[in-house]
N, CA, C and O atoms as a GROMACS GRO file, in nm:
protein
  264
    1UNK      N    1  -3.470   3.338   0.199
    1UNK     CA    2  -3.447   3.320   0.340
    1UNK      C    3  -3.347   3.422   0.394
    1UNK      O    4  -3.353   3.462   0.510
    2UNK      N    5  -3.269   3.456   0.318
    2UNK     CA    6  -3.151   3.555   0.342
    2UNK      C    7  -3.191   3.672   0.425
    2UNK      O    8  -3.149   3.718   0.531
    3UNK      N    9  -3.318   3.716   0.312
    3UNK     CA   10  -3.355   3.840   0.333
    3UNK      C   11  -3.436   3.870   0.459
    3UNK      O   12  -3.442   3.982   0.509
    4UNK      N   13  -3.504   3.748   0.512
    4UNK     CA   14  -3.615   3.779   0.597
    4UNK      C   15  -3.497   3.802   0.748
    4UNK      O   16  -3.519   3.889   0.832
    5UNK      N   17  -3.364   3.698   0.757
    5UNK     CA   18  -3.244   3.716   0.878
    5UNK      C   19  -3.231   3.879   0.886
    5UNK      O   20  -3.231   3.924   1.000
    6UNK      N   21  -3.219   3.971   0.780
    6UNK     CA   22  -3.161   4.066   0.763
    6UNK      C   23  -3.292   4.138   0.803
    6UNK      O   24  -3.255   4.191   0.907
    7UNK      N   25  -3.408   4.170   0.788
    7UNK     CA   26  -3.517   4.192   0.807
    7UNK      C   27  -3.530   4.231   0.981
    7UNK      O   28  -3.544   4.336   1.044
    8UNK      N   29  -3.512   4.030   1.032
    8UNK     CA   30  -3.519   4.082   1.201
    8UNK      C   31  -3.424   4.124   1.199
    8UNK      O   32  -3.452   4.244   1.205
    9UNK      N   33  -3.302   4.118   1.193
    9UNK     CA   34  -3.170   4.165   1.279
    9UNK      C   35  -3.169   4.322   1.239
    9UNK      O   36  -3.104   4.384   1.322
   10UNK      N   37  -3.220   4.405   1.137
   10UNK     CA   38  -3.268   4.546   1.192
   10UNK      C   39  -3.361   4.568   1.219
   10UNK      O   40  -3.381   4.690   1.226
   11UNK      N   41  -3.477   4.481   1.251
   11UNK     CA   42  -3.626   4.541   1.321
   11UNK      C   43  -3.577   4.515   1.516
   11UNK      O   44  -3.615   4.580   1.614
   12UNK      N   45  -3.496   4.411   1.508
   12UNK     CA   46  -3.424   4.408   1.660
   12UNK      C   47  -3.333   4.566   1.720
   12UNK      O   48  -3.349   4.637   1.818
   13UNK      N   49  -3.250   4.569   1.619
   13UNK     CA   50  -3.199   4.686   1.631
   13UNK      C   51  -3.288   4.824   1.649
   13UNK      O   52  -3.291   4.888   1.755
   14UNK      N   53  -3.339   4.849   1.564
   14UNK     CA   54  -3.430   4.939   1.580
   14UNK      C   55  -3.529   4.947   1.732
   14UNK      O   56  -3.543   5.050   1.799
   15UNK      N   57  -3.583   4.832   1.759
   15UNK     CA   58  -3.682   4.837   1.858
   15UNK      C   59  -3.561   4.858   1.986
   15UNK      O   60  -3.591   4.923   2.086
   16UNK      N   61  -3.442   4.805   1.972
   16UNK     CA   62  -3.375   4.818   2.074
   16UNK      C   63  -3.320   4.970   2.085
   16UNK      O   64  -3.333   5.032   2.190
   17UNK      N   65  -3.256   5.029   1.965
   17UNK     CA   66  -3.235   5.142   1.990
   17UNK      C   67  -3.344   5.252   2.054
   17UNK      O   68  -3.315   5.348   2.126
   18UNK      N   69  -3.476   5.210   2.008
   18UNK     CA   70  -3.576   5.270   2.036
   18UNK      C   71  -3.616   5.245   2.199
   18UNK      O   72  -3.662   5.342   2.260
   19UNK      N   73  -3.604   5.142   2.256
   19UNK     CA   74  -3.584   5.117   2.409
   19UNK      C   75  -3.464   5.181   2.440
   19UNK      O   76  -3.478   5.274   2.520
   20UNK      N   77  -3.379   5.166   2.410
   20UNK     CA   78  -3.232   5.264   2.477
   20UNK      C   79  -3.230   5.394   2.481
   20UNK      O   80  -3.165   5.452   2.567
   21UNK      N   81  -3.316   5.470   2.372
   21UNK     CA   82  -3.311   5.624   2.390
   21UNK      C   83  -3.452   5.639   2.468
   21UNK      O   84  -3.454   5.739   2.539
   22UNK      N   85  -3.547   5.578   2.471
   22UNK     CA   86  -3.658   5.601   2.563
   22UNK      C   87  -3.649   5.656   2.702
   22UNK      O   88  -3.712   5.743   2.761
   23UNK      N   89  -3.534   5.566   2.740
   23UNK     CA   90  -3.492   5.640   2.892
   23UNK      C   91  -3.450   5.692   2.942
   23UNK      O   92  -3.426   5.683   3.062
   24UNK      N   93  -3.408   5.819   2.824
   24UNK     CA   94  -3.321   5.923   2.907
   24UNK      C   95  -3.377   6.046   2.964
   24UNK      O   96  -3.478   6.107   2.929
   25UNK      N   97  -3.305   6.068   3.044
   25UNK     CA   98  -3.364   6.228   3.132
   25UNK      C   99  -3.387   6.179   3.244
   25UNK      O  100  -3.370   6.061   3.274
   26UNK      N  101  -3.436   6.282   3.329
   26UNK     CA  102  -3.437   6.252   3.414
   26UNK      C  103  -3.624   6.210   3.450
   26UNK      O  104  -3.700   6.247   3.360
   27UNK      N  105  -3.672   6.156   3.543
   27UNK     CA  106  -3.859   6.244   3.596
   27UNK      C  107  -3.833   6.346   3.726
   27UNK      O  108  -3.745   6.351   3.812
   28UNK      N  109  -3.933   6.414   3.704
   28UNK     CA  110  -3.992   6.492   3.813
   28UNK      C  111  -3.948   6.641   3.738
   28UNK      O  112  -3.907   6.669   3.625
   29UNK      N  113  -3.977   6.714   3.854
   29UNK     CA  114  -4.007   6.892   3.874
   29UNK      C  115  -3.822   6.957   3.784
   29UNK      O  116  -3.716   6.909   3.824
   30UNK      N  117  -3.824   7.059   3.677
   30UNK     CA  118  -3.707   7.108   3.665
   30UNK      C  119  -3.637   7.143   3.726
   30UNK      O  120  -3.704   7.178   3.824
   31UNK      N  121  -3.509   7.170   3.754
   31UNK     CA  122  -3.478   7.236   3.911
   31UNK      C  123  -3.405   7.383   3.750
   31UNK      O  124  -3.392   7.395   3.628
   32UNK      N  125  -3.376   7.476   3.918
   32UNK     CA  126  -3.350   7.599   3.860
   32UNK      C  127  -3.186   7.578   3.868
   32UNK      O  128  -3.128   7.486   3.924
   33UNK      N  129  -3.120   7.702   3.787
   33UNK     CA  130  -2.980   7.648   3.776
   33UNK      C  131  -2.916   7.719   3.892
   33UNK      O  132  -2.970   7.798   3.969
   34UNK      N  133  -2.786   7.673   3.891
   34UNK     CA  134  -2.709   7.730   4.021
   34UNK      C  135  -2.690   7.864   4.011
   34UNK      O  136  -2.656   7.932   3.914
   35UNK      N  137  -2.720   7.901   4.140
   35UNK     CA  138  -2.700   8.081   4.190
   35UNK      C  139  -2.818   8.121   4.142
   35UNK      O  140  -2.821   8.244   4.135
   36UNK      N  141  -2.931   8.062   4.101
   36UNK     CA  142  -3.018   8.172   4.068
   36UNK      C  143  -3.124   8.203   4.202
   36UNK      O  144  -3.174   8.130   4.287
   37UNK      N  145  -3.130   8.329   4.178
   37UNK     CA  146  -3.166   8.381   4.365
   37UNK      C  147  -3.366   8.391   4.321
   37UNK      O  148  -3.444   8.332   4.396
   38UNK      N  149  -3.395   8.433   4.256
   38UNK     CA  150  -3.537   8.415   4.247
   38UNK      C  151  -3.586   8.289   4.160
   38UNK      O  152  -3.568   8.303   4.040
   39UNK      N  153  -3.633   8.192   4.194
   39UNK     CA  154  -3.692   8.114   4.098
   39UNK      C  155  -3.834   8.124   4.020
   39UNK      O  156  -3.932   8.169   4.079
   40UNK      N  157  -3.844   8.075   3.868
   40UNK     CA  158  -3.973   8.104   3.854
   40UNK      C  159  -4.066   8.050   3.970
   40UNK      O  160  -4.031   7.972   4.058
   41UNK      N  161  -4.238   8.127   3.948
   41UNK     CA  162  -4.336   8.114   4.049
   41UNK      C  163  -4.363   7.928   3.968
   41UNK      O  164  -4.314   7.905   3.858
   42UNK      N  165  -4.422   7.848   4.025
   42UNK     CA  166  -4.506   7.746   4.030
   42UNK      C  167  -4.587   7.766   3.914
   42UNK      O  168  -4.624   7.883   3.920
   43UNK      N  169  -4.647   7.696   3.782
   43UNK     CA  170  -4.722   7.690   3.700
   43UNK      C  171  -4.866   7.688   3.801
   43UNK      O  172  -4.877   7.648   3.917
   44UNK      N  173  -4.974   7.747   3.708
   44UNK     CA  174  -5.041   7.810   3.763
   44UNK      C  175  -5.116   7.908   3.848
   44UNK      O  176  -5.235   7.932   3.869
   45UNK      N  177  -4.958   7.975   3.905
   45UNK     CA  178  -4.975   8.083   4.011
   45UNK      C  179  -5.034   8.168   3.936
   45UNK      O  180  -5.025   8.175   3.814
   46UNK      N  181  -5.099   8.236   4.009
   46UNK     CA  182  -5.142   8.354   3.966
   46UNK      C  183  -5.049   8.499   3.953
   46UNK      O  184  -4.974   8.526   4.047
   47UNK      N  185  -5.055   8.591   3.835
   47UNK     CA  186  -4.972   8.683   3.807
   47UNK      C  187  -4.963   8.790   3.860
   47UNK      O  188  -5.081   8.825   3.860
   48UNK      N  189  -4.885   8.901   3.925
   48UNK     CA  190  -4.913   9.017   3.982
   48UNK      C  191  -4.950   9.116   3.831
   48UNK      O  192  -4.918   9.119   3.712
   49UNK      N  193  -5.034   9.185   3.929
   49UNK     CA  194  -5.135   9.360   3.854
   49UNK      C  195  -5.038   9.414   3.762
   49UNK      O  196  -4.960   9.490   3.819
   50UNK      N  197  -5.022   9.402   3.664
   50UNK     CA  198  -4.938   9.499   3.603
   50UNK      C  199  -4.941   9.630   3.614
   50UNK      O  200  -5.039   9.704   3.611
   51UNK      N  201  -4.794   9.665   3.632
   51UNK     CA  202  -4.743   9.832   3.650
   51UNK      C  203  -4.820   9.936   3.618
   51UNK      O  204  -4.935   9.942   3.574
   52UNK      N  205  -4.734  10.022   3.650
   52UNK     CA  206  -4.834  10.158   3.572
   52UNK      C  207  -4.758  10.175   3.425
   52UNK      O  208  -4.637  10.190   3.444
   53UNK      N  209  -4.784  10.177   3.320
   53UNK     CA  210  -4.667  10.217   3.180
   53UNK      C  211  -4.656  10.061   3.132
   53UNK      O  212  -4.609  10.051   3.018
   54UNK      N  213  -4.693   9.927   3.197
   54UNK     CA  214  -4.670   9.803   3.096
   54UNK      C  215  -4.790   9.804   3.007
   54UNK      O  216  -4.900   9.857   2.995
   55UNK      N  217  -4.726   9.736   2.962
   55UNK     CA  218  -4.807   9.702   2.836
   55UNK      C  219  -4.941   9.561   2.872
   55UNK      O  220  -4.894   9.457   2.919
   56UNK      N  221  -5.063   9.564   2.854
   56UNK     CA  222  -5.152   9.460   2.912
   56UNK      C  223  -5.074   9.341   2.793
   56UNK      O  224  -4.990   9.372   2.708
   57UNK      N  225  -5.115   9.240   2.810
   57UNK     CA  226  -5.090   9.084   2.694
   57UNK      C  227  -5.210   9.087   2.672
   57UNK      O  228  -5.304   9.097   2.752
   58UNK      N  229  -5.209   9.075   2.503
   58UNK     CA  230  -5.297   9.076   2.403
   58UNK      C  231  -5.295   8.965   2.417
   58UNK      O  232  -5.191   8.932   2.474
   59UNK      N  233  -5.391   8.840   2.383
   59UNK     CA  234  -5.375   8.722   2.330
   59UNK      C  235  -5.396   8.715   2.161
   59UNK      O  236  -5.472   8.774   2.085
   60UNK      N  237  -5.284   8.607   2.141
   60UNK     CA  238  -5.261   8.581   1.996
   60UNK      C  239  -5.350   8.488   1.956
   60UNK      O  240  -5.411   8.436   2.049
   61UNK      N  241  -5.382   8.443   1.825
   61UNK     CA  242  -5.443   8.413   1.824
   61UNK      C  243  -5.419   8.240   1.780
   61UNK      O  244  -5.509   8.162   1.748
   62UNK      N  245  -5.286   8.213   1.787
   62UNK     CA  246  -5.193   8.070   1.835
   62UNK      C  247  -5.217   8.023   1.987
   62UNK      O  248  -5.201   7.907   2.024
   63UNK      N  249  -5.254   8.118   2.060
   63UNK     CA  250  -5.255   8.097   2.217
   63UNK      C  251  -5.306   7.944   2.262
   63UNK      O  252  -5.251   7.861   2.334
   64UNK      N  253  -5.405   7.942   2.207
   64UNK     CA  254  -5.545   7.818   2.217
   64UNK      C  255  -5.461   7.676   2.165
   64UNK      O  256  -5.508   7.562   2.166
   65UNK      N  257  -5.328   7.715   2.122
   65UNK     CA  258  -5.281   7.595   2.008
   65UNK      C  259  -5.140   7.570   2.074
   65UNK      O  260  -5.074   7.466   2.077
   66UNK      N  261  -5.113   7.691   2.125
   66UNK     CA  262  -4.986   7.679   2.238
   66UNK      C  263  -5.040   7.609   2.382
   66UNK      O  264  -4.962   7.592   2.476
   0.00000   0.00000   0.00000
């Protein structure tokens, strides 16, 4: 009988710790940090033409997995 007290009183713990760290952070959109004067574009924007002298992006072949 001993063993099964000891049993719940860390499966309590556990599920509770596991509810207590569940809720941290914040929700919604990242914000950018202070003073920064350009922010990244919006996910999904579309990219400007690359330069004259850059280099095009190869895709790797992790890309599909990233």
């Amino acid at each position: 009988m001993r063993h099964l007290g000891l049993r719940i009183a860390v499966l309590a713990l556990t599920v509770g710790a596991g509810l207590s760290l569940s809720a941290c952070g914040r929700r919604g959109d990242l914000e950018p940090p202070a003073g920064a004067e350009n922010p990244a574009p919006p996910p999904g924007s579309p990219r400007p033409a690359p330069q004259e002298g850059e280099r095009p992006d190869k895709p790797f072949i992790l890309d599909g997995i990233l």
